[in-house]
NUKOL-810392 format. One line per 3 residues: number of its first residue (from 1); their letters; for each residue x, y, z negated of C-alpha. Coordinates in pm, whole numbers, plus 50000, padded with zeros to 5 digits. Example, Ala and Ser with C-alpha at 12.3 -4.5 7.8 and 13.67 -1.06 7.14 Angstrom:
<atoms>
1> AS> 51230/49550/49220; 51367/49894/49286
</atoms>
This chain:
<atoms>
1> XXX> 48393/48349/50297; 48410/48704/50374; 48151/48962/50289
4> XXX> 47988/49191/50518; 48053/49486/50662; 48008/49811/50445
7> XXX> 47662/49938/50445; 47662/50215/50742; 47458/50277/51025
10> XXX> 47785/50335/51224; 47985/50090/51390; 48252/50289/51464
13> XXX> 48609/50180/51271; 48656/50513/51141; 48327/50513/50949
16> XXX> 48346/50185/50840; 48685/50261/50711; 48539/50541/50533
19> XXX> 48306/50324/50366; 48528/50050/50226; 48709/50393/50057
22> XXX> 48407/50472/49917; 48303/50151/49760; 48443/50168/49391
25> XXX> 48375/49809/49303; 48753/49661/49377; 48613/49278/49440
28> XXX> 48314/49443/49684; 48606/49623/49854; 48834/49403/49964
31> XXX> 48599/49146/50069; 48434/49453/50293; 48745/49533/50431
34> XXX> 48827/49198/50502; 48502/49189/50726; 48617/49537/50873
37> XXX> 48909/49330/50955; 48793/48989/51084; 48508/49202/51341
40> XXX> 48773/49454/51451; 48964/49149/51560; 48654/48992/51712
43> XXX> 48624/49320/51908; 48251/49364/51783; 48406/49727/51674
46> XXX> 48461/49891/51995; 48523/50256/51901; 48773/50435/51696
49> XXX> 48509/50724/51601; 48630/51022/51370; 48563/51095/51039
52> XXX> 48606/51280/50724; 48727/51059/50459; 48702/51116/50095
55> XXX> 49038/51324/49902; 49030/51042/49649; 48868/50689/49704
58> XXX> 48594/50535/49474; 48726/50415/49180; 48592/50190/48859
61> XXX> 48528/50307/48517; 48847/50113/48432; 49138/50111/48442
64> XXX> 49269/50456/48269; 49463/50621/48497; 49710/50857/48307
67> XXX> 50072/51035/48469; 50379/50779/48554; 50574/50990/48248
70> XXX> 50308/50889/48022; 50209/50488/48085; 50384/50257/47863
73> XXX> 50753/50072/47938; 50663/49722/48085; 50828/49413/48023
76> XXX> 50792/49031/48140; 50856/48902/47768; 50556/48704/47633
79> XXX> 50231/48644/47796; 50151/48989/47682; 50372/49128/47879
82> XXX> 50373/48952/48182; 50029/49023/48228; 50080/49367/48171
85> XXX> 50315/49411/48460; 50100/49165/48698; 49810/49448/48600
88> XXX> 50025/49707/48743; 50147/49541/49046; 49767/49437/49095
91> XXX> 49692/49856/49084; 49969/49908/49339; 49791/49678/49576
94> XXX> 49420/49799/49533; 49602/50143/49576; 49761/49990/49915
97> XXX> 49449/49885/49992; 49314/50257/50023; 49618/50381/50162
100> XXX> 49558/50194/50432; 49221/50215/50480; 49278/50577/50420
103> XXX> 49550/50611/50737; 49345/50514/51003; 49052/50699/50896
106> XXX> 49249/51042/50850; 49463/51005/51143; 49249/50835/51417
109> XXX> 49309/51030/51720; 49256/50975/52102; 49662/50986/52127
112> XXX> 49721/50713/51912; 49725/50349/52080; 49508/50081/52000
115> XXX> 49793/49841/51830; 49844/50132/51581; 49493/50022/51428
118> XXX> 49611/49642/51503; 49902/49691/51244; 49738/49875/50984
121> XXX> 49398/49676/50966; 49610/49405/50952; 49824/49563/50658
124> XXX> 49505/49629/50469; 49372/49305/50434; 49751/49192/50358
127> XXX> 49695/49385/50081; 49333/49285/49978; 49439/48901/49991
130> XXX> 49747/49054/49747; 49499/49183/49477; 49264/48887/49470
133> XXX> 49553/48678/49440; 49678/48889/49115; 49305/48909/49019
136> XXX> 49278/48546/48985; 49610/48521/48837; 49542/48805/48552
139> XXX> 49184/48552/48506; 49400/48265/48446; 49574/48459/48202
142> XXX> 49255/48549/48013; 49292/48938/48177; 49133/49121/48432
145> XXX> 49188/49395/48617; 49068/49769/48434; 49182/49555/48058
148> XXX> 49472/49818/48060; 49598/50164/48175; 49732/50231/48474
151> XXX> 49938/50536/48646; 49805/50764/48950; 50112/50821/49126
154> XXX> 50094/50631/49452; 49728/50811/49498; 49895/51181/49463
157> XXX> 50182/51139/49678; 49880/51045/49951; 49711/51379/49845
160> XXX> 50002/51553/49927; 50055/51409/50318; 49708/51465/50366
163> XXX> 49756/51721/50675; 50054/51512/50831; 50055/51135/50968
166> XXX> 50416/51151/51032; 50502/51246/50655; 50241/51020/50535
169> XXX> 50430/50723/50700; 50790/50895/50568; 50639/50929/50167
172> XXX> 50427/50587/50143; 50522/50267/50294; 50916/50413/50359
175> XXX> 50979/50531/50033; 50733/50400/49763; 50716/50070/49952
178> XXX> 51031/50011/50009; 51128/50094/49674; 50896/49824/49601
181> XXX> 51155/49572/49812; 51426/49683/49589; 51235/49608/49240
184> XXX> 51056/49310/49328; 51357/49059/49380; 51450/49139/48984
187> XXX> 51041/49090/48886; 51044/48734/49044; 51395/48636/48869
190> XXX> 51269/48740/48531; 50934/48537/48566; 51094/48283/48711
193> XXX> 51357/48248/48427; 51030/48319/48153; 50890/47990/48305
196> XXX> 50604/48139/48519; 50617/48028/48817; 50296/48093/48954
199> XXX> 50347/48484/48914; 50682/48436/49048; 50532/48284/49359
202> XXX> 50251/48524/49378; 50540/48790/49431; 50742/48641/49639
205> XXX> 50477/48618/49890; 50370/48968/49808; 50734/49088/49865
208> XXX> 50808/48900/50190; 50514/49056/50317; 50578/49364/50224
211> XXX> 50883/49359/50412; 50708/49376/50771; 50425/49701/50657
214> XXX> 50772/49872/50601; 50893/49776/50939; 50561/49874/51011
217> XXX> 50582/50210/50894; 50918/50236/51027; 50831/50190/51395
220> XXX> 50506/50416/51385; 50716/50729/51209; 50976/50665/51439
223> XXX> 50689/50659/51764; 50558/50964/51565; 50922/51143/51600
226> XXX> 50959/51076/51945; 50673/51240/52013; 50740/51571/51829
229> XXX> 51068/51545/51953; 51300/51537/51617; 51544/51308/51503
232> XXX> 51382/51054/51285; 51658/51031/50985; 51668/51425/50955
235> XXX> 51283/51438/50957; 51232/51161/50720; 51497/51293/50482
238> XXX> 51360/51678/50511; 51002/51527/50473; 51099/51315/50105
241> XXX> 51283/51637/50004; 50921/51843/50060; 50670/51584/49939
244> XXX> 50893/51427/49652; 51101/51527/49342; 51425/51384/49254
247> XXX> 51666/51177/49456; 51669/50814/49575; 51907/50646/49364
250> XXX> 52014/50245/49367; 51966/50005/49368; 51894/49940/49681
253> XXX> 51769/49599/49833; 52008/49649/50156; 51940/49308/50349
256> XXX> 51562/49386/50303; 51607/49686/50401; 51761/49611/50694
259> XXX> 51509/49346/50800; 51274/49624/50829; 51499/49824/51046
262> XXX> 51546/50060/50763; 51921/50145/50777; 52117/50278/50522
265> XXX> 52168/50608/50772; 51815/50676/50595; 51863/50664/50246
268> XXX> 52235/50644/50154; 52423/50994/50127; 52657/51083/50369
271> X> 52894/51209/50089
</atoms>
């Protein structure tokens, strides 16, 4: 059953987006953006609305959140650790959660059409049925989500695309998520091979879905480059160069790539 929608005296999306960011319990969010969701679908929200949506979004008392350099190496040996890294993945997906929540409430504009809400409402409750799902797994394994630290990387690199839609689509679901296509393939192998099947399964879905919010982010950056008139591969590239240190190095999940329409033209070097 889903919950309700967030407590507001709005019912515009953009408010009620704004409210499922600021709702710090994780289990009271996703069920309120699920509801967000399911009436936006329903077409009982009938405006887009604007608002100003918080820097950060609500957050428990748990989990820690300390710098990528200084969380612990993961592994999936032992129960121990394979609950550890199902904890992190779940923090990934409350953090996609946000980020999507967080896009259309930023970037809502008169300009943008209505099947650019369509796709990311729809991407946000992807990845609210993703963190219940590695909720209830974590529960199974006598854990729960907040039990250990976690990093705050995916939250800054959003902090630092605050001003720009089209580099927010280039730094978040075209790098960092599909970096997450190139990982995951080598997470479900290992907890397949440790015997855990129901985590492996759990990420399989959660990678074959992610698969279409890259497309996803994809097409709108590329929409979003036609429009200022620049060449999408030269804009992405100069936008990762501004918003993010280092270099993107393999490997690289090609044929997953691919199925999102994310060529290697992007990320490979043409030397």
């Amino acid at each position: 059953m889903l919950g309700e929608l967030p407590m507001t005296t709005a019912t515009n999306l953009c408010a009620l987006a704004c409210a499922v960011l600021q709702e710090a319990d994780p289990t009271a969010k996703i069920a309120a953006g699920a509801a967000v969701a399911e009436a936006w679908r329903a077409g009982t929200i009938c405006h887009i609305g604007v608002c100003q949506p918080p820097l950060r979004p609500a957050r428990p008392a748990y989990p820690e959140l300390r710098w990528p350099r200084d969380m612990p190496r993961r592994s999936t040996s032992g129960q121990r650790g394979r609950t550890a890294l199902l904890h992190a993945i779940a923090h990934i997906e409350l953090n996609a959660v946000d980020l999507a929540w967080d896009l259309i409430a930023r970037f809502a504009s008169p300009d943008l059409p209505r099947t650019f809400y369509d796709d990311w409402i729809s991407v946000a409750a992807d990845e609210g049925r993703h963190f219940t799902l590695l909720a209830a797994r974590l529960a199974e394994l006598q854990a729960a989500y907040g039990d250990l630290p976690a990093h705050d990387g995916l939250w800054r690199a959003a902090e630092n695309t605050t001003g720009d839609l089209t580099a927010r689509l280039a730094v978040v679901p075209m790098l960092l998520e599909a970096r997450g296509l190139d990982v995951t393939p080598a997470m479900v192998d290992k907890l397949s091979n440790a015997g855990d099947l129901r985590s492996a399964n759990i990420l399989q879905l959660i990678y074959e879905e992610e698969i279409n919010h890259v497309a996803l982010g994809r097409r709108w950056f590329e929409w979003s480059c036609r429009r200022l008139g620049v060449n999408p591969v030269d804009h992405w590239r100069d936008l990762v160069g501004k918003h993010c240190k280092g270099v993107l190095k393999p490997p690289f999940n090609h044929a997953a790539r691919s199925q999102a329409g994310m060529t290697t033209i992007y990320y490979q070097s043409d030397a």
